[in-house]
Each structure stands twice: as C-alpha cells, then as structure tokens.
mmCIF file of the N, C-alpha and C atoms, coordinates in Angstrom:
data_MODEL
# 
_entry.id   MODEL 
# 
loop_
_atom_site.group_PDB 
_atom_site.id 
_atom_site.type_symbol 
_atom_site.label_atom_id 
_atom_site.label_alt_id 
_atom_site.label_comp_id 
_atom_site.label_asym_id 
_atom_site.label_entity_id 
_atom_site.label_seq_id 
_atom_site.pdbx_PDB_ins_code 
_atom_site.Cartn_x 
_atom_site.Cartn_y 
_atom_site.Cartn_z 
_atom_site.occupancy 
_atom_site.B_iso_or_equiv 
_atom_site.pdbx_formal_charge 
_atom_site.auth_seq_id 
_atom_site.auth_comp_id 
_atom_site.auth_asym_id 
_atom_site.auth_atom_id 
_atom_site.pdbx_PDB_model_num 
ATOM 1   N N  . UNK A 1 1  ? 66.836 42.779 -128.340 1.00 0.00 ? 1  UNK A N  1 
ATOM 2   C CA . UNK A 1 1  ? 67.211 41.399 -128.560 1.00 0.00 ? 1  UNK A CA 1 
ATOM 3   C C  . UNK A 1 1  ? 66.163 40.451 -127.980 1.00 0.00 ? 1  UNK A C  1 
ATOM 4   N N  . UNK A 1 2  ? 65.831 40.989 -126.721 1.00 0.00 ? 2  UNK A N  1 
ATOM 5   C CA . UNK A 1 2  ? 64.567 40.252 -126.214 1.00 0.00 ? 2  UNK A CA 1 
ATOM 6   C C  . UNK A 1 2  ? 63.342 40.087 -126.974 1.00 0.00 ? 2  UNK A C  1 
ATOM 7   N N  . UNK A 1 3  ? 63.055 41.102 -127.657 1.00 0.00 ? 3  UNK A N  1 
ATOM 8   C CA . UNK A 1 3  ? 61.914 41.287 -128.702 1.00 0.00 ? 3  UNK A CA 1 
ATOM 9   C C  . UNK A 1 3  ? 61.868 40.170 -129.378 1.00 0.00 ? 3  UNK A C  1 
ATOM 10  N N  . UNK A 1 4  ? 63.332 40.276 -130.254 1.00 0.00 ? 4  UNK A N  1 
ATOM 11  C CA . UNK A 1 4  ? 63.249 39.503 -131.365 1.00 0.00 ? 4  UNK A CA 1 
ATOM 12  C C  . UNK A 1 4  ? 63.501 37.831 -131.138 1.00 0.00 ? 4  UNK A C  1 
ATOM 13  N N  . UNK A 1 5  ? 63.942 37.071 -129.903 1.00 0.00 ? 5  UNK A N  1 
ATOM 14  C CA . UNK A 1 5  ? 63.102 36.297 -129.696 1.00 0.00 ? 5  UNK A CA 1 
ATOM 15  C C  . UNK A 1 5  ? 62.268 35.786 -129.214 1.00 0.00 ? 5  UNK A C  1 
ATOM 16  N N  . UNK A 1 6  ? 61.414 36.591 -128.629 1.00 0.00 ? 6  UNK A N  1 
ATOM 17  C CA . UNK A 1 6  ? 59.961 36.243 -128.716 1.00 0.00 ? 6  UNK A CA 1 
ATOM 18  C C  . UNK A 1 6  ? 59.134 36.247 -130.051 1.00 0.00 ? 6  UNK A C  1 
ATOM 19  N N  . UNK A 1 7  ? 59.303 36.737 -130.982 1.00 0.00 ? 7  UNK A N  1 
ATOM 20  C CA . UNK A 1 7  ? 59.047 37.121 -131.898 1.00 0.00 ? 7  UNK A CA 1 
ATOM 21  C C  . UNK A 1 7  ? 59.312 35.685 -133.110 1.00 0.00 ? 7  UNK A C  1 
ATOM 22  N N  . UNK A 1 8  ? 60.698 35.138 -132.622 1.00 0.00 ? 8  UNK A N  1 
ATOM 23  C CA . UNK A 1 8  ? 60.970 34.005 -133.637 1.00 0.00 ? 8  UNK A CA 1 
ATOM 24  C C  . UNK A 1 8  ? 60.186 32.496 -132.659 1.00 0.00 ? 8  UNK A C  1 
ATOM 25  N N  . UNK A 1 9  ? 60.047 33.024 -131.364 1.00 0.00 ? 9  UNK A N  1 
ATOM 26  C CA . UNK A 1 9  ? 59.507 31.332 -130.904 1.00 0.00 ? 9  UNK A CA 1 
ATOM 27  C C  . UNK A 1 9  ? 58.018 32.006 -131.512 1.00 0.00 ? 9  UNK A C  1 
ATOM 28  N N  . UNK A 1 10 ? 57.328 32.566 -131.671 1.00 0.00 ? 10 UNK A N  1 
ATOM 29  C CA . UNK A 1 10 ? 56.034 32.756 -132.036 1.00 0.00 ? 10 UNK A CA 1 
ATOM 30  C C  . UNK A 1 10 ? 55.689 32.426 -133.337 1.00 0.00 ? 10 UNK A C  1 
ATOM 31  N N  . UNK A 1 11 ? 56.971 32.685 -134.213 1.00 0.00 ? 11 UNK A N  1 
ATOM 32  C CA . UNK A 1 11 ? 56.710 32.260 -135.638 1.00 0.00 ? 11 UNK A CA 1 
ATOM 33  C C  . UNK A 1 11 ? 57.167 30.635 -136.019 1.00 0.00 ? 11 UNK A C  1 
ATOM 34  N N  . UNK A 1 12 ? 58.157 30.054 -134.722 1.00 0.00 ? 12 UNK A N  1 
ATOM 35  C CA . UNK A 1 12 ? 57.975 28.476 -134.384 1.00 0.00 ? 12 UNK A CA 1 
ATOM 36  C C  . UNK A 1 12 ? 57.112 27.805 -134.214 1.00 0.00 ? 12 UNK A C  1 
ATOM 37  N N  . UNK A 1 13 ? 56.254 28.271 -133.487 1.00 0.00 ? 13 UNK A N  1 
ATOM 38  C CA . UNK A 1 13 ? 54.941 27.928 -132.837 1.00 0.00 ? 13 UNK A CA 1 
ATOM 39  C C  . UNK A 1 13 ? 54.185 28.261 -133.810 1.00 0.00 ? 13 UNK A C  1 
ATOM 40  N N  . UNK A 1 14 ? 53.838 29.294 -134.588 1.00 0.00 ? 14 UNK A N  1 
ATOM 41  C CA . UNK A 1 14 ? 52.955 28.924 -136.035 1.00 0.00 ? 14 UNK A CA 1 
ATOM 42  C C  . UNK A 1 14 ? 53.300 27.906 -137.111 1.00 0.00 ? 14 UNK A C  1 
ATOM 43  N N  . UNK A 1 15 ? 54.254 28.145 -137.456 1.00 0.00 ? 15 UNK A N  1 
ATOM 44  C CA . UNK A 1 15 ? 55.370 26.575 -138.042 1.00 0.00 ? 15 UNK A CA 1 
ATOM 45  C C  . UNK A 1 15 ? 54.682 25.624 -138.000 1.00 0.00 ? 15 UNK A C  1 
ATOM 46  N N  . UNK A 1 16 ? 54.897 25.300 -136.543 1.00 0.00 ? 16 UNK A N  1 
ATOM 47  C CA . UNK A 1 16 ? 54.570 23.929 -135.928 1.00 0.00 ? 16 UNK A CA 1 
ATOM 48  C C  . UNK A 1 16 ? 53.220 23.516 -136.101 1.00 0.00 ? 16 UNK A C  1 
ATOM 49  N N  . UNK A 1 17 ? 52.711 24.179 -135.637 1.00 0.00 ? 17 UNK A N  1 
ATOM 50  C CA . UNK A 1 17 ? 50.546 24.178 -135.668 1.00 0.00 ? 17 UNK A CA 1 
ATOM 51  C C  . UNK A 1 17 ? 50.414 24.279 -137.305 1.00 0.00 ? 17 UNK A C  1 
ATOM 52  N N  . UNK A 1 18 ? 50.773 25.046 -137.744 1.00 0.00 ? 18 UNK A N  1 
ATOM 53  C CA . UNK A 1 18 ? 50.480 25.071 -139.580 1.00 0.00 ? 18 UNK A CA 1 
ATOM 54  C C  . UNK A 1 18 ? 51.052 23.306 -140.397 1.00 0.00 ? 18 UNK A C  1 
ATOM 55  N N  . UNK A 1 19 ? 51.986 23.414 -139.566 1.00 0.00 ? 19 UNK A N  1 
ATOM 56  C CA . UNK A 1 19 ? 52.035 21.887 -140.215 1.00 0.00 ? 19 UNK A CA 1 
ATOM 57  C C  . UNK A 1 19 ? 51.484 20.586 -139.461 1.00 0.00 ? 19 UNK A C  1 
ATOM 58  N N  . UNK A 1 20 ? 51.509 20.607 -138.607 1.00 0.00 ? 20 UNK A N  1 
ATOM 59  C CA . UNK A 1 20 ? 50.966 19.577 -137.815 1.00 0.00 ? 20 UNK A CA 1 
ATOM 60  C C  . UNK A 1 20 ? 49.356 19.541 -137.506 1.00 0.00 ? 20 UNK A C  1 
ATOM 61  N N  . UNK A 1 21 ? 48.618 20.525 -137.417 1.00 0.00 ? 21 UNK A N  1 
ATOM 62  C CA . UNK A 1 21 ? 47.166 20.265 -137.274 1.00 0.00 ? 21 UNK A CA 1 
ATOM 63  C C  . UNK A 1 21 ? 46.669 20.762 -138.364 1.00 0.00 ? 21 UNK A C  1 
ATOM 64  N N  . UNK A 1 22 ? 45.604 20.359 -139.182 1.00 0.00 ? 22 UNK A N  1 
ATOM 65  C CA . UNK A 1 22 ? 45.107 20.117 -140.562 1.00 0.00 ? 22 UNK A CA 1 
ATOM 66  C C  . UNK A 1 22 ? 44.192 21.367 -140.322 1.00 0.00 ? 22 UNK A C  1 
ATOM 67  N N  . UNK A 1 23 ? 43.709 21.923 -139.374 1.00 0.00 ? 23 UNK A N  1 
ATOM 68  C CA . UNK A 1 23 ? 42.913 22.915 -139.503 1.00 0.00 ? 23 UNK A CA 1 
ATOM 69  C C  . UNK A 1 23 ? 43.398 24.520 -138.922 1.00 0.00 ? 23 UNK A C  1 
ATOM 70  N N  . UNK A 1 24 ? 44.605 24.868 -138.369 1.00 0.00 ? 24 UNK A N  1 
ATOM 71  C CA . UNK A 1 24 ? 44.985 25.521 -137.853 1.00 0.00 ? 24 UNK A CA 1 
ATOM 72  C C  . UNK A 1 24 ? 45.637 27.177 -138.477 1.00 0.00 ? 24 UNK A C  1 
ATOM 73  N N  . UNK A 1 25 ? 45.814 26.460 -139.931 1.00 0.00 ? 25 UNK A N  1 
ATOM 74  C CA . UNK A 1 25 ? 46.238 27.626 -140.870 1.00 0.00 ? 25 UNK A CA 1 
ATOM 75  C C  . UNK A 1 25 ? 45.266 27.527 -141.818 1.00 0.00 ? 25 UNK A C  1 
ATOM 76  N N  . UNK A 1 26 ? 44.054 28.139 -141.527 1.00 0.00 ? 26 UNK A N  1 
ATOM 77  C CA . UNK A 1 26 ? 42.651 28.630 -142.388 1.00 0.00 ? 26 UNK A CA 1 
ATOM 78  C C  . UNK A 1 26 ? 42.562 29.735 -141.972 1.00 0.00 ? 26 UNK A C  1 
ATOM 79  N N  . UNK A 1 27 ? 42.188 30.404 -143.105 1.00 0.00 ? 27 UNK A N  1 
ATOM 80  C CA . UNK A 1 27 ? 41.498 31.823 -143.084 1.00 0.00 ? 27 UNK A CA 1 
ATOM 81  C C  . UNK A 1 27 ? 40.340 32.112 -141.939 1.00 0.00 ? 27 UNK A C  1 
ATOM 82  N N  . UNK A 1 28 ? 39.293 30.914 -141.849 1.00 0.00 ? 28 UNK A N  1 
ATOM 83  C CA . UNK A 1 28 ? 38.867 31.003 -140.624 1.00 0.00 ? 28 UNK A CA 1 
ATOM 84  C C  . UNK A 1 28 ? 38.697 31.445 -139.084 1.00 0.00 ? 28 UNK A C  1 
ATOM 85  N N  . UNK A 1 29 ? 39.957 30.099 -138.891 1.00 0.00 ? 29 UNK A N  1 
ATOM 86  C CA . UNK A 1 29 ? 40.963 30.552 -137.737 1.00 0.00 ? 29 UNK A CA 1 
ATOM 87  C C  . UNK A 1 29 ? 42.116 31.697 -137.556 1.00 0.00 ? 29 UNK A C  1 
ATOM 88  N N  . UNK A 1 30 ? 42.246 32.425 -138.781 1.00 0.00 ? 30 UNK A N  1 
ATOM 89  C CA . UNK A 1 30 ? 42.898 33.375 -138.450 1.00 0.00 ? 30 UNK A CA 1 
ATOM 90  C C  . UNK A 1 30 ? 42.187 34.547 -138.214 1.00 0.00 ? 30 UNK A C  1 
ATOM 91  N N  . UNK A 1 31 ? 40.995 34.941 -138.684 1.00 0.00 ? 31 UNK A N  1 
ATOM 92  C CA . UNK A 1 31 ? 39.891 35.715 -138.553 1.00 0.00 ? 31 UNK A CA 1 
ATOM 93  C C  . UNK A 1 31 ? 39.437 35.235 -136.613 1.00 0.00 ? 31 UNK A C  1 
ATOM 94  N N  . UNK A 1 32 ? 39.023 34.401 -136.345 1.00 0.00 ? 32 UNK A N  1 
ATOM 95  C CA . UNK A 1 32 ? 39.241 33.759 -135.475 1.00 0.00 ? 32 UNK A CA 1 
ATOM 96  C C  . UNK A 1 32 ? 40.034 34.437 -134.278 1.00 0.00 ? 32 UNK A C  1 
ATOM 97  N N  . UNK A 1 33 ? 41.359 33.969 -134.406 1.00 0.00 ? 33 UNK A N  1 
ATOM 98  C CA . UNK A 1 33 ? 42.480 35.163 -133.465 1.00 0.00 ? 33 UNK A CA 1 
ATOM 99  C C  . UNK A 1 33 ? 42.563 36.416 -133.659 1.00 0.00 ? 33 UNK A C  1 
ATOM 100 N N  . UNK A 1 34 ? 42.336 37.183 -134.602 1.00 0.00 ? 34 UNK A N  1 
ATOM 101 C CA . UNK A 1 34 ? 42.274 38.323 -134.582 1.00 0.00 ? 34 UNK A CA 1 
ATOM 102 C C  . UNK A 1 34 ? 41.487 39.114 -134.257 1.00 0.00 ? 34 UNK A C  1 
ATOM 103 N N  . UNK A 1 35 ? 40.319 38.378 -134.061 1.00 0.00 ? 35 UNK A N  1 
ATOM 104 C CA . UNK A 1 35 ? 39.187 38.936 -133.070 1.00 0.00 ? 35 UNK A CA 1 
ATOM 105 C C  . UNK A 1 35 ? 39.362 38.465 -132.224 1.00 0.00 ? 35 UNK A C  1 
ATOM 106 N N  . UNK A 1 36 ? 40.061 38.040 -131.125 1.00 0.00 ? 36 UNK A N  1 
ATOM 107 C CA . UNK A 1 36 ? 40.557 37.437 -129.753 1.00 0.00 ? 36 UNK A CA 1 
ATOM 108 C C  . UNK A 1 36 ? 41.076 38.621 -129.788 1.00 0.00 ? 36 UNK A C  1 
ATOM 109 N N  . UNK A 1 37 ? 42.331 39.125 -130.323 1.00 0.00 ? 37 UNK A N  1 
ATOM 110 C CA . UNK A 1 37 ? 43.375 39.788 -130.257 1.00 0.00 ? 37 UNK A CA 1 
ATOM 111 C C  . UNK A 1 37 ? 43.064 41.278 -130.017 1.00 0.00 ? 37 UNK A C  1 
ATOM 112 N N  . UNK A 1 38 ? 41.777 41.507 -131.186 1.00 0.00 ? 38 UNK A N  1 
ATOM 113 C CA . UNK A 1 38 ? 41.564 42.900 -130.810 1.00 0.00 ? 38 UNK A CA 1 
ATOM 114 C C  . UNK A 1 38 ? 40.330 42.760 -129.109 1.00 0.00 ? 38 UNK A C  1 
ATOM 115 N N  . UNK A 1 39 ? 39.641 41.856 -129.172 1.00 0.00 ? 39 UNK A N  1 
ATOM 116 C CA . UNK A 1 39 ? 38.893 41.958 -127.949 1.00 0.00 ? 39 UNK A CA 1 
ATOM 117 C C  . UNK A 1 39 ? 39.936 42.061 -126.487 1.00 0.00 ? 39 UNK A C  1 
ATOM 118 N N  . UNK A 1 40 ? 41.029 41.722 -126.184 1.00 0.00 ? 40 UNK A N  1 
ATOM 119 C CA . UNK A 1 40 ? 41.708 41.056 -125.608 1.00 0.00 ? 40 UNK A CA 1 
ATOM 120 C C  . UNK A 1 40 ? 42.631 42.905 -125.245 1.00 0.00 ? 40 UNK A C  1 
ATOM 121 N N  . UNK A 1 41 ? 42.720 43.316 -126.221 1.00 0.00 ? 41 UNK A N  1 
ATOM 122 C CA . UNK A 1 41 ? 43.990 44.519 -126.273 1.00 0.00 ? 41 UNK A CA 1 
ATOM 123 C C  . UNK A 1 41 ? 42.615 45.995 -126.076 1.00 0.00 ? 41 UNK A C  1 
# 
C-alpha cells in the first residue's frame, strides 16, 4: 500500500510539471532523467 502511494504522488508530480512548465515533458528531458537514473542506481 505504501508502494502504491508513492507511486501515485510521483505520477502527480509529473502531472503537475507536464502541465505547468513548457519544457519539462520533452523527449529531451526525459532522455535527460534517465541518464540521471541509471548513473545514480
């Protein structure tokens, strides 16, 4: 149960940034975090 919300504030928090900042949901920036993500793990 804990999982799953962390899981829904994370997909809030993309929500939010995808609509509110004009550059945040680009292919770019998602390339972007996912090389954070794997450097990081």
């Amino acid at each position: 149960m804990r999982d799953a919300g962390v899981l829904l504030a994370l997909v809030l928090i993309t929500l939010f940034f995808s609509l509110t900042a004009p550059y945040f949901a680009t292919p770019g920036n998602a390339l972007k975090i996912f090389v954070q993500i794997a450097i990081n793990t």
